[in-house]
C-alpha positions in Angstrom: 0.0 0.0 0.0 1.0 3.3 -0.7 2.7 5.5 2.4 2.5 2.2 4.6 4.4 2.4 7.3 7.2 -0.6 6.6 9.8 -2.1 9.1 12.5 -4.3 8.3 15.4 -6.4 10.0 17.9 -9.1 9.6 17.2 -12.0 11.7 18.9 -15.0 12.0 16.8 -18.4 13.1 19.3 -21.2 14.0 17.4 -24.3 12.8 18.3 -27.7 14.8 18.4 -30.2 12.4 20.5 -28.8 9.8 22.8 -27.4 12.5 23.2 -24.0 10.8 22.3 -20.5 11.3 19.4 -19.0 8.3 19.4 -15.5 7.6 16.5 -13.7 6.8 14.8 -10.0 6.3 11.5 -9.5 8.3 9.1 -7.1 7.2 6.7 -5.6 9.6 3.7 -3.3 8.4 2.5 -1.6 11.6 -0.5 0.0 9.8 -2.4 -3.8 9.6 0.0 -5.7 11.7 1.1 -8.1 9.0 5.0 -9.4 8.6 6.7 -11.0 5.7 10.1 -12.7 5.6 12.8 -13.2 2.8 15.1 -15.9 2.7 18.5 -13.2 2.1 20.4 -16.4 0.9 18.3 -17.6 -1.8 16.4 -13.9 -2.4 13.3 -15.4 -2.7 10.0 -15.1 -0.3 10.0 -17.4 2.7 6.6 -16.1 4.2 4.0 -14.5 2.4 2.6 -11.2 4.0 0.2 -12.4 6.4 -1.2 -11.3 9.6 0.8 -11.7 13.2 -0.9 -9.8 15.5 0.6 -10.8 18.7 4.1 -9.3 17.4 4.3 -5.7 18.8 6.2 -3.2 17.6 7.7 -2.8 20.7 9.6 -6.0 20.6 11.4 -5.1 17.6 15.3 -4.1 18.2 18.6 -5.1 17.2 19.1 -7.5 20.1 15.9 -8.9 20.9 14.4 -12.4 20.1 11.2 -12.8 18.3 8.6 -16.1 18.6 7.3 -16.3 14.7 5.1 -19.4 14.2 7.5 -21.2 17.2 10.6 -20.2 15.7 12.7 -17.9 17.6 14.2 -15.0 15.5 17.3 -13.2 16.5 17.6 -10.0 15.1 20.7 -8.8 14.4 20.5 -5.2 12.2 17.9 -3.0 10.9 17.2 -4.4 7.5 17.4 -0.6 5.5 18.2 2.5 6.2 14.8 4.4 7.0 14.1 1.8 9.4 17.5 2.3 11.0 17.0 5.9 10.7 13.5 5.7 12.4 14.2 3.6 15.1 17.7 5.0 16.2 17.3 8.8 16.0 17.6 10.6 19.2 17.9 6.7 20.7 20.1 5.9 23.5 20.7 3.4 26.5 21.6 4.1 29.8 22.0 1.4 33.5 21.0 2.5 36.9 21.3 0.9 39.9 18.6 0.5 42.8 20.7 -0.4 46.2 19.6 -3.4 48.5 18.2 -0.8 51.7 15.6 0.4 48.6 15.3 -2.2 45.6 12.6 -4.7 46.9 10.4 -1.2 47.6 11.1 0.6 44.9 11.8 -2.2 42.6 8.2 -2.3 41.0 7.5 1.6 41.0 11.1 2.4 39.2 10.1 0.1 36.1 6.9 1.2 35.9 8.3 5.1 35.8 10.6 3.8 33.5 8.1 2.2 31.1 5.7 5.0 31.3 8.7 7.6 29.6 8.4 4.9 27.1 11.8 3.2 27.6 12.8 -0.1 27.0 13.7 -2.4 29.7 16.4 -4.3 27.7 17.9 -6.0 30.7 17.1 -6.3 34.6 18.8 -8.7 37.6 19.4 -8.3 40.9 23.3 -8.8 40.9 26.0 -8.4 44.0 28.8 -6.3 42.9 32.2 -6.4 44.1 33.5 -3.9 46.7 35.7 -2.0 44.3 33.0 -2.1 41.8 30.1 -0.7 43.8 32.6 1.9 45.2 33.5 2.6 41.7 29.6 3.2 40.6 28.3 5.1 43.5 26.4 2.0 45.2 25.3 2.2 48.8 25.5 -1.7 48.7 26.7 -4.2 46.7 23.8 -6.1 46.3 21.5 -3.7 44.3 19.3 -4.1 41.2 20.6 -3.2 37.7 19.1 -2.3 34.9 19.9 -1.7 31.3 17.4 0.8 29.6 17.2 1.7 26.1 14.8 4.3 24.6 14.6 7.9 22.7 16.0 10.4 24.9 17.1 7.5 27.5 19.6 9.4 29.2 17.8 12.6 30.2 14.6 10.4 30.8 16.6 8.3 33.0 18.1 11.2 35.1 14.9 12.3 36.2 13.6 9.3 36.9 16.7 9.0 39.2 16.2 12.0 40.7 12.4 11.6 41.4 13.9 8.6 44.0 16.6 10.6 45.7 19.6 8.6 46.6 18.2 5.5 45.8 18.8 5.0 42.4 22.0 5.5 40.7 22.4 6.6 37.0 25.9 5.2 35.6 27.3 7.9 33.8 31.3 6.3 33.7 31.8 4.6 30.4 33.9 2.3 31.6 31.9 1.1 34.7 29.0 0.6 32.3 31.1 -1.8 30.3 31.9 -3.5 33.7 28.2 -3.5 34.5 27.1 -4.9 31.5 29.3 -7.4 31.5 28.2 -8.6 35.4 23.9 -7.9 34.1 25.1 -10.2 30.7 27.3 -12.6 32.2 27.5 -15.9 34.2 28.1 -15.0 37.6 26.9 -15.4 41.1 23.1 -15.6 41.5 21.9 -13.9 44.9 19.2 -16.7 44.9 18.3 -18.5 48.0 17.7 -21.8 46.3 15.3 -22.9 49.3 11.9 -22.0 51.1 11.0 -19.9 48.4 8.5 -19.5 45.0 9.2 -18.4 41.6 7.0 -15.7 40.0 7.7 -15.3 35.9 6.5 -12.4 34.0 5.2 -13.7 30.6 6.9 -12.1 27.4 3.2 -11.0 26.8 3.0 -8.9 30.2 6.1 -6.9 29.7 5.2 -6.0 26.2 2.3 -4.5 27.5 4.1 -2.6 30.1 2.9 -4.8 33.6 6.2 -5.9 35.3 6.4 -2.9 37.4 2.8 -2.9 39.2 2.9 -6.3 39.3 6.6 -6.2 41.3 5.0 -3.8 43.2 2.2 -6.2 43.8 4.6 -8.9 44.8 6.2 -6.4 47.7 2.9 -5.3 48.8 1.4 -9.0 49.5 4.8 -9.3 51.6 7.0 -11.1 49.7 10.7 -10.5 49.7 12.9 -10.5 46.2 15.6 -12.3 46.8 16.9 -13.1 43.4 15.4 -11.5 40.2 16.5 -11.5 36.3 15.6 -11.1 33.0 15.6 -14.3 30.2 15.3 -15.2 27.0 13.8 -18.7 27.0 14.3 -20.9 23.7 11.5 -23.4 22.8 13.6 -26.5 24.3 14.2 -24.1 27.5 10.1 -23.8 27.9 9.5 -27.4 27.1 11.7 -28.2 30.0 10.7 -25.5 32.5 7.1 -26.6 31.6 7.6 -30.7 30.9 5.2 -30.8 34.4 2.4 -29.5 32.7 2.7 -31.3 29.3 -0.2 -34.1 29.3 -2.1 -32.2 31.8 -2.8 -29.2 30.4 -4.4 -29.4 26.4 -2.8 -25.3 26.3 1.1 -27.1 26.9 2.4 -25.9 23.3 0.9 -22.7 23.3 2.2 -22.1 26.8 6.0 -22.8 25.6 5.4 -20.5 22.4 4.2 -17.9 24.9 6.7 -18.0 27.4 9.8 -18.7 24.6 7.9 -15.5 22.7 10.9 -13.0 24.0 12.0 -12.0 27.1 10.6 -13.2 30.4 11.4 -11.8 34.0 11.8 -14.6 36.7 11.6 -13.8 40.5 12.3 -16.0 43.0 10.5 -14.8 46.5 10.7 -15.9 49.8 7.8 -15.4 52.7 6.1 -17.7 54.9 4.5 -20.6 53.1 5.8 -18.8 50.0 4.5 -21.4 46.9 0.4 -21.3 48.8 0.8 -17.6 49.0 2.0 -16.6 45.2 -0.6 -19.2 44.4 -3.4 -16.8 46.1 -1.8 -13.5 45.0 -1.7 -14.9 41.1 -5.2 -17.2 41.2 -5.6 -19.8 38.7 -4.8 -20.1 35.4 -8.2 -18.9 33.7 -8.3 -15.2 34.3 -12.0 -15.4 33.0 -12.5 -17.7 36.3 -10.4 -14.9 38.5 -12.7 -12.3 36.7 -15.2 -14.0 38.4 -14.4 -15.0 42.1 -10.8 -13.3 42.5 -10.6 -9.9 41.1 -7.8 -8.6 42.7 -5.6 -11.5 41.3 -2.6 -10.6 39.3 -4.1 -13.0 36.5 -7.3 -11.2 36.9 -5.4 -7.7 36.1 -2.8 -8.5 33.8 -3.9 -11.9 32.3 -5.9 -12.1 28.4 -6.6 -16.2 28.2 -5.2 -19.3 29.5 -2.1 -18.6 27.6 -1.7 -15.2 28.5 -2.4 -15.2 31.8 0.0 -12.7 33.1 2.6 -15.1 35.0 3.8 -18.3 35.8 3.7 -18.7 39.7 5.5 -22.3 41.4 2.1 -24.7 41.9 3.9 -27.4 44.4 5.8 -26.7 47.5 8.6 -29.1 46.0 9.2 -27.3 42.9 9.7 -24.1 44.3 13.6 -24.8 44.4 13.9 -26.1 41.3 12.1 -23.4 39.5 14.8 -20.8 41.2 17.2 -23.6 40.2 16.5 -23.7 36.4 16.4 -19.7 36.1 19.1 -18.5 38.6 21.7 -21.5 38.1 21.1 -23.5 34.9 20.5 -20.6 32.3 22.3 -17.9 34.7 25.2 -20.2 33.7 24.4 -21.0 29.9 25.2 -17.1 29.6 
């Protein structure tokens, strides 16, 4: 169509059984929310134009990881220059830090200030810094919570955001301590997760698209629940299929629930209170937001969920598994970093 708004990247989808890496060029028309993909190789079309309406714009940057028909996309480079043009003018990425006396309070409302100036949240985890390292950024502590934002106008966005929480919250201005931070918020590393008497909350790709991670952190902190660990993941289809093999057989949604939860980044939290697993159970409610609708309103499914797929989160259903949720996030793909 004529003045259609048109969006294109490279993106790269590794495919298993040829063990190789295909390249391709996504289009994405945001005027009808219709994508199309070209095989770069072969220059011919691999999809037709057809519609995709759960891919939002906002999940499109170099960096991220698309769910297309169950194939995760990486994309690696705007795919012309208008889109490059469009997308990166006036763009920028800053990191701030929360410190441990403030993070598990102010955890929820920072990202949703964040969000609301319309930046990106590109990466988030709750991280314990060396001595000379948190010296080096201004940390009160060295556990505190880091995050990498991204976003038009990021950096004078992000100062006031900083400054509308006092001392709390650090903005990392030092080049060279960002590259240090970035590497700790990217890397391996020591996870400050407990590992025991705790319950893993995940916010669903779905849910952060739509901007919900903050008031549902928030959320989490008000129902009394302490963040002990927290960090942001990309989950490939093999990585869903194992974090949800429990439910596969007993729920008929299984496969749509690992193409939801592999559909781009997810934020796990690992919390600890009192009979912590029974509790998130209450504060989520079940997995039918049309039944929470019904008899519990103020659940977080009930506010944030769309369907049994998109239901908002994934909260730890047996007192048993809350350790090996934690476990899977915060040791087995902390480490495949």
């Amino acid at each position: 169509m004529v003045g259609e708004q048109r969006d294109t990247f490279v993106v790269e989808y590794f495919d298993p059984q040829a063990n190789l890496s295909r390249t391709y060029q996504l289009c994405y028309f945001a005027d009808d929310k219709t994508i199309e993909m070209y095989d770069l190789k072969t220059k011919r079309l691999f999809l037709k134009r057809c519609a995709y309406p759960s891919l939002s714009p906002n999940e499109l940057y170099v960096g991220a990881t698309i769910n297309v028909f169950s194939r995760p996309l990486r994309i690696v480079d705007y795919g012309d220059d208008v889109t490059r043009k469009r997308l990166t003018t006036n763009s920028g990425e800053c990191m701030i830090t929360v410190d441990m006396e403030n993070y598990s309070a102010l955890a929820g409302s920072v990202v949703e200030a964040m969000t609301t100036q319309g930046l990106r949240i590109t990466f988030i985890r709750l991280v314990e810094l060396s001595q000379s390292l948190a010296a080096r950024v201004v940390s009160k502590t060295q556990r505190c919570l880091l995050l990498l934002v991204s976003g038009a106008g990021a950096r004078e966005k992000v100062a006031s955001v900083a400054a509308s929480f006092s001392s709390a919250v650090t903005q990392i201005l030092s080049e060279s301590a960002m590259q240090e931070l970035r590497e700790t918020l990217m890397g391996a590393g020591e996870s400050t997760a407990t590992l025991k008497n705790c319950a893993v909350c995940v916010i669903k790709p779905h849910a952060i698209t739509s901007g919900h991670q903050g008031p549902i952190l928030s959320r989490l902190v008000e129902e009394g629940f302490y963040i002990s660990a927290l960090g942001s993941y990309q989950l490939t289809v093999a990585d869903a299929e194992d974090f949800l093999e429990v439910y596969n057989g007993v729920l008929p949604e299984y496969k749509k629930l690992v193409e939801q939860i592999s559909s781009g980044p997810c934020w796990a939290i690992e919390v600890c209170a009192e009979n912590a697993v029974p509790a998130l159970r209450a504060v989520c409610g079940p997995h039918d937001p049309e039944v929470c609708h019904v008899l519990f309103p103020h659940t977080l499914r009930s506010k944030y969920g769309v369907d049994r797929i998109r239901n908002a989160v994934h909260c730890t259903d047996l007192e048993e598994d809350g350790p090996l949720e934690s476990e899977f996030f915060f040791s087995l793909l902390q480490n495949k970093r």
